[in-house]
N, C-alpha and C positions, 0 to 999 in steps of 0.2 A: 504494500500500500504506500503509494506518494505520502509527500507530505501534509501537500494540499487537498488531499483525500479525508484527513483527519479533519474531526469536529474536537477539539478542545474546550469548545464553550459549551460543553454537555457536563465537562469534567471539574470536579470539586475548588478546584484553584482558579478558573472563573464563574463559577459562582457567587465562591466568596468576593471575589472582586465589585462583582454585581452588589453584593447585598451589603459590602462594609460602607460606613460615614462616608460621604464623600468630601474629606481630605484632604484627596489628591494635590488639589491648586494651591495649598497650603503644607504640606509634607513633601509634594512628588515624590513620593512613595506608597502603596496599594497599605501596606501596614501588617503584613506576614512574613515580612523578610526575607520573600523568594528577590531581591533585588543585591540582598549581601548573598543568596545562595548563588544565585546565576557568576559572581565574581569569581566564587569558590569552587563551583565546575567548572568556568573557562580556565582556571587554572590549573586543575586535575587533568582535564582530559584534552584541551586544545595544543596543538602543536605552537610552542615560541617561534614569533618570529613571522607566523604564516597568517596570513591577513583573511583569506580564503578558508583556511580553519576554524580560526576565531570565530568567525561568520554562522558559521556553519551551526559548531556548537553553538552557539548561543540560541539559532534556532531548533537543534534538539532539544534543548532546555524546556525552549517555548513550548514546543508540539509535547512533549516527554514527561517534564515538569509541574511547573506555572508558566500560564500567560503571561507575557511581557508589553508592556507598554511600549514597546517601540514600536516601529512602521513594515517591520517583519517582511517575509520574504517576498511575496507578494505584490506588498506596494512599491518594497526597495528595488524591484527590477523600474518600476517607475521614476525613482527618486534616480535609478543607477542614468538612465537613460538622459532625464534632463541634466545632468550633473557633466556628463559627453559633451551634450548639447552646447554648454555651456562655457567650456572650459576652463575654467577658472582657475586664477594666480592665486582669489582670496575668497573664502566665502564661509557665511557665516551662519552658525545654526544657534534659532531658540528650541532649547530644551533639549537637554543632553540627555538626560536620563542614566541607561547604563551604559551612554556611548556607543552603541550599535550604527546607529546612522551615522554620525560624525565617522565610523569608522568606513562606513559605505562610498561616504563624499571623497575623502581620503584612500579608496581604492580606484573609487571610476576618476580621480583627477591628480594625478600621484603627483606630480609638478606645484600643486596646488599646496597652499596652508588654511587650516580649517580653524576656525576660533566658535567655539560652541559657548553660550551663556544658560548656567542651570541656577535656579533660585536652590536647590536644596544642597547644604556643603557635601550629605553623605553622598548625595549622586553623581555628586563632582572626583569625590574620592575615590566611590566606585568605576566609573568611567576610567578616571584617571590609569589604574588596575588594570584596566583590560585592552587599553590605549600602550601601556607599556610593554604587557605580555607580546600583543600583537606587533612590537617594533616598532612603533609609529610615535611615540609620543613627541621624537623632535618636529612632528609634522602637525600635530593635532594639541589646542591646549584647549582650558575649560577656563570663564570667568565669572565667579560667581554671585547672582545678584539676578537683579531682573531690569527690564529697558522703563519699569512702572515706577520706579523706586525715586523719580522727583530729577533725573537727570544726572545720577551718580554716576550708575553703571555706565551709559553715555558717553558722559566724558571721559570715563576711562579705557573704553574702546579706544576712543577716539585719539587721547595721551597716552597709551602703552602701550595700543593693536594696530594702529595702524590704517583706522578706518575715518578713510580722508574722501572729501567731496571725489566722485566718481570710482574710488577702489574698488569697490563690491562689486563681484562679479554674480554670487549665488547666493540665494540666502533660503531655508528651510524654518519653515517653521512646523512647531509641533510639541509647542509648551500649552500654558491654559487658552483654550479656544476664544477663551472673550478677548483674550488679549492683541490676538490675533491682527487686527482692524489698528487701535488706535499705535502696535507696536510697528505694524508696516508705515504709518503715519510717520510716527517719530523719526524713520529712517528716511525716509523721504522728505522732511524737512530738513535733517542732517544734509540731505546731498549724498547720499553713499552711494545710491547703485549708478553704475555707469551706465548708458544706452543700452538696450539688447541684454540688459540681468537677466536671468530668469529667478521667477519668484516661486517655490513651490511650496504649498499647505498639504500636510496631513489632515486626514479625521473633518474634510468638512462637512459631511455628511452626519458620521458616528463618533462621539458623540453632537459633534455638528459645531458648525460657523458659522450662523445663517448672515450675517451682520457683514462681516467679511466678503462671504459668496455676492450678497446683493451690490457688494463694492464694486467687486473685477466687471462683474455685468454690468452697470453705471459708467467703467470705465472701459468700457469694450472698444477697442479700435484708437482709443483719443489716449490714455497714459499705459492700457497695458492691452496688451492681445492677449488672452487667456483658451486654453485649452483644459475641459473638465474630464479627467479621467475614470469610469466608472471604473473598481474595483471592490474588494472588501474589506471587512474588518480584517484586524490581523489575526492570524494565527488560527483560522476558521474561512469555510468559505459556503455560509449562506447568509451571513448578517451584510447587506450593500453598505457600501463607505464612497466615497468621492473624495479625490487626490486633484487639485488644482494648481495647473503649472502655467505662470504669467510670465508672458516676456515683457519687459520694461520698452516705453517706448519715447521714456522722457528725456532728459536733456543732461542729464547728469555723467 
């Protein structure tokens, strides 16, 4: 049986997902410790050093385990694709989680340097973990904070990372979904992404964007061309999701 033949959201560890406080936007973390587990299997069973391993396991873990809040195999052939597309010298991800994506961007753009921003330290820590296993960490770093926090974080992109009017080549997001909207805002009054960025959202369907989604459409043809990719949830495949990949068409 494939991978994507499996129902994991039948299985007791998304369940509980389902049913614990919802946290998340405040924790980013589910709150059962499969996110300190998944660190402590990539380190048992994935090959150092191998990018393509790491990967992999992480989504055994998924299918095997617990569910992971990342953008999982599924959608990452989508994220892998626009990140090509892209090609990016710099690009930036919200919401690191356990680093799974950030490591994705950081395969399909190897040239590339990836600055992922995670509000929760342990996720940072985590990441950080599976960022070094996999050999990548001179490639890949974490800044922790969120773009909501009054203009902190911001600025220190902006004085430490390196994210200067037109830099941004790629940016992902897939931190809390409200954020979404007023987060792509900020950066674009910053001035970061240069012409032709592409902008890619996870989850705008499940758990949903709508505020966001109603944006790219508002902007259809005049700040960004957008393309809606139907897919699913992660790590299952009867729950629909929507992966939206915008190409920048402004001035920056």
């Amino acid at each position: 049986m494939s991978l994507k033949q499996r129902f994991p959201f039948l299985r007791w560890s998304v369940l509980r997902m389902i049913t614990l406080p919802r946290n998340v936007s405040r924790t980013g973390q589910v709150g059962d410790g499969r996110e300190d587990a998944v660190v402590r299997y990539v380190l048992a069973n994935a090959r150092a050093g191998d990018v393509d391993d790491v990967l992999a396991t992480i989504d055994r873990f998924a299918y095997d385990k617990s569910m992971l809040m990342n953008v999982g195999d599924e959608k990452g052939a989508l994220l892998d694709a626009a990140v090509r597309r892209a090609e990016p010298t710099l690009a930036l991800e919200l919401g690191t989680y356990a680093g799974y994506s950030a490591l994705r961007i950081a395969r399909a753009a190897p040239q590339a340097r990836v600055l992922s921003v995670e509000l929760a330290e342990a996720n940072a820590a985590n990441a950080r973990a599976i960022w070094a296993h996999a050999g990548v960490s001179d490639r890949i770093g974490c800044v922790v904070g969120t773009l909501g926090d009054g203009g902190g974080t911001l600025d220190a992109l902006a004085r430490d990372h390196g994210l200067t009017p037109g830099a941004l080549d790629f940016l992902f997001l897939d931190h809390d979904k409200v954020a979404y909207l007023p987060d792509l805002q900020s950066i674009l009054d910053r001035g970061w992404l240069r012409r032709e960025a592409i902008v890619v959202a996870d989850n705008v369907l499940v758990p949903g964007a709508p505020k966001y989604r109603a944006y790219m459409r508002e902007q259809q043809g005049t700040l960004f061309d957008t393309v809606e990719h139907k897919t699913h949830a992660e790590y299952q495949s009867l729950i629909p999701d929507l992966v939206l990949e915008s190409r920048y068409l402004g001035s920056g």
